[in-house]
MARVOTOR-160975 format. One record per residue: residue in three letters; y, z, x of N, C-alpha, C in turn. Coordinates in steps of 0.001 Angstrom, whole numbers, padded with zeros to 6 digits, always signed. Each point is the difference from the previous one (the first is absolute). Example, Ala and Ser with C-alpha at 12.3 -4.5 7.8 and 13.67 -1.06 7.14 Angstrom:
<nodes>
Ala-005690+007800+013190+001190+000000-000890+001200+000000+000900 Ser+001050-000720-000350+001190+000060+000820+001090+000730-000770 
</nodes>
This chain:
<nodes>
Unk-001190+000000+000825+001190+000000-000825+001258+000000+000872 Unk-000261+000547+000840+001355+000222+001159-000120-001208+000630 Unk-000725-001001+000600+000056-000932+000509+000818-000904-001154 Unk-000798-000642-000870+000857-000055-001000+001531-000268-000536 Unk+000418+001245+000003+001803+000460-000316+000196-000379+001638 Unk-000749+000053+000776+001134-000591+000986-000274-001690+000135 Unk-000738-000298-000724-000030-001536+000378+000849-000443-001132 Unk+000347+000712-001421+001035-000438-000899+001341+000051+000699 Unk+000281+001394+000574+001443+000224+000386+000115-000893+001576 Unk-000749-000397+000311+000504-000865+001237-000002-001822-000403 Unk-000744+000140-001589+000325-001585-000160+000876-000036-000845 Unk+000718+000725-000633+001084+000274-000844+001190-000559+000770 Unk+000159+000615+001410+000876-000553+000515+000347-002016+000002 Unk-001265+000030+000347+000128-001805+000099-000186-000578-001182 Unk-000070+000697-001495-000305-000777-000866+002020-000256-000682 Unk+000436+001279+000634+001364+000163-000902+001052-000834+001293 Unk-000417-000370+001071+000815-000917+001486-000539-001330-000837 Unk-001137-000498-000457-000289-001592-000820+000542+000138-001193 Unk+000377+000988-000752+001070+000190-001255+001339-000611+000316 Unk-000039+000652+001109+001423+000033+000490+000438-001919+000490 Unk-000843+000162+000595+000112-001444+000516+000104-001425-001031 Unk-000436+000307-000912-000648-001133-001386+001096+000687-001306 Unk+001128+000509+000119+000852+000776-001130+000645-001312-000096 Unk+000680-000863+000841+000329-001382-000606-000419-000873-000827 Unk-001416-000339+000667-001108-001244-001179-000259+001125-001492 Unk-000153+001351-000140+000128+000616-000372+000535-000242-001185 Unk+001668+000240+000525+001040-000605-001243-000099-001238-000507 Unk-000441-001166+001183+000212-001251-000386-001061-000164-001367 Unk-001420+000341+000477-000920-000560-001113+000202+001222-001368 Unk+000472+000674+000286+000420+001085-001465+001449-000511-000950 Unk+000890-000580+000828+000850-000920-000388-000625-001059-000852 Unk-000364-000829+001005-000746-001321-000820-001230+000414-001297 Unk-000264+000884-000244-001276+000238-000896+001131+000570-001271 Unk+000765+000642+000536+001004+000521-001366+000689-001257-000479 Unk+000520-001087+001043+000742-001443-000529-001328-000393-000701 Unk-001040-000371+000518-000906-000637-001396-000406+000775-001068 Unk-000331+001403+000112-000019+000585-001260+001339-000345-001120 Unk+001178+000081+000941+000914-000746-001287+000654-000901-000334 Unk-000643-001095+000460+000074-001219+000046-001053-000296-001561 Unk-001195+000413+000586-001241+000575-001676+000841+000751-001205 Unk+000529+000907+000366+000627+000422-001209+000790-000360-000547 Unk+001206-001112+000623+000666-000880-000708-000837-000989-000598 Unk-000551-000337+000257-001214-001645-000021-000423+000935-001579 Unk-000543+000809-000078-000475+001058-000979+000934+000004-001235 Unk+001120+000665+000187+001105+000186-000734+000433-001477-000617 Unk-000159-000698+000758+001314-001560-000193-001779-000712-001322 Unk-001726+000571+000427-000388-000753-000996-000368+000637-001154 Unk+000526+001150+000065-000857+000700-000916+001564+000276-001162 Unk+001185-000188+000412+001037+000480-000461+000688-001541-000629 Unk-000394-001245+000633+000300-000810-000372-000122-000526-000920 
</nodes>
């Protein structure tokens, strides 16, 4: 168990330094997935309201 918690808390470090590193593409593809979600919800609205 002790081997363990130290193999979490020593890969913790490098999992939150590749967080860190990828926080750009990050935004980019969370950006782009919210533009097509409402891009759909107009498309939605404009046939269902029309």
């Amino acid at each position: 168990m002790v081997t363990f918690t130290l193999l979490v808390a020593a890969s913790q470090d490098t999992i939150v330094n590749k967080m860190r590193a990828s926080t750009g593409m990050i935004k980019k593809v969370g950006g782009a997935v919210l533009f097509i979600v409402g891009i759909y919800l107009v498309y939605e609205y404009i046939t269902v309201w029309a």
